[in-house]
C-alpha positions in Angstrom: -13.8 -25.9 28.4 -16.8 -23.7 28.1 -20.2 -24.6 29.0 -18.5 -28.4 29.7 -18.3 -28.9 25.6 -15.4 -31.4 25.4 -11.9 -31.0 23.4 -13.0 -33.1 20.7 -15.8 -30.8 19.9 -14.0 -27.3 20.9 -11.0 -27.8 19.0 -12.7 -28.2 15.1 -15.4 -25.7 16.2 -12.7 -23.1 16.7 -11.0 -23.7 13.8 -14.2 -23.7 11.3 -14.8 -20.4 13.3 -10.9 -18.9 12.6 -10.8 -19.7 8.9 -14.6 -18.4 8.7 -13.2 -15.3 10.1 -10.0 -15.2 7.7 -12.3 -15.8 4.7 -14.1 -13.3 5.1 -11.7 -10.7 6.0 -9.6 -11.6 2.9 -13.2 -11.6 0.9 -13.8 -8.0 2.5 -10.4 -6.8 1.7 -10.5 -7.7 -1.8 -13.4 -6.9 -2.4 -13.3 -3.0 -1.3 -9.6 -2.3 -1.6 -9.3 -0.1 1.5 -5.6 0.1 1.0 -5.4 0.9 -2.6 -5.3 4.8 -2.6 -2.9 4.7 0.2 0.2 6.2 -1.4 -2.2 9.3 -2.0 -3.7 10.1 0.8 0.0 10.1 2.5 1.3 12.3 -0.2 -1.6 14.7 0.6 -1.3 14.7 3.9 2.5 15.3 3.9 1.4 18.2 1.5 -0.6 19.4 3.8 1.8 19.2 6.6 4.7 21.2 4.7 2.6 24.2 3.7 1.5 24.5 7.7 5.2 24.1 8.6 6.1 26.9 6.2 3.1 28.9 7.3 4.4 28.7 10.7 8.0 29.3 10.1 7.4 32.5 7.8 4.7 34.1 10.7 7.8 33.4 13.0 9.6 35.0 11.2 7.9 38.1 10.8 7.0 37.9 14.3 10.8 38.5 15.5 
């Protein structure tokens, strides 16, 4: 083990430090809500991407 710290004190050590770490990432997560105007930024974006598709098929059209 590192440093020569045995199992015994290595193995609950970890653990305190991987719930601490999913605590807080849930705590974070709920607390901002990074995900909760996903559905419209995408439908933006795909907005955005169909007006540049048909900005690029009418110039090639006229460019024929």
């Amino acid at each position: 083990m590192p440093a020569g710290v045995p199992w015994v004190v290595y193995v609950p050590f970890a653990t305190a430090a991987m719930v601490s770490m999913f605590a807080g990432a849930q705590l974070v997560h709920l607390h901002y809500q990074p995900l909760s105007d996903l559905e419209d930024m995408v439908k933006v974006e795909r907005e955005k991407l169909l007006k540049e598709r048909e900005k690029q098929n009418t110039n090639n059209i006229f460019s024929q």
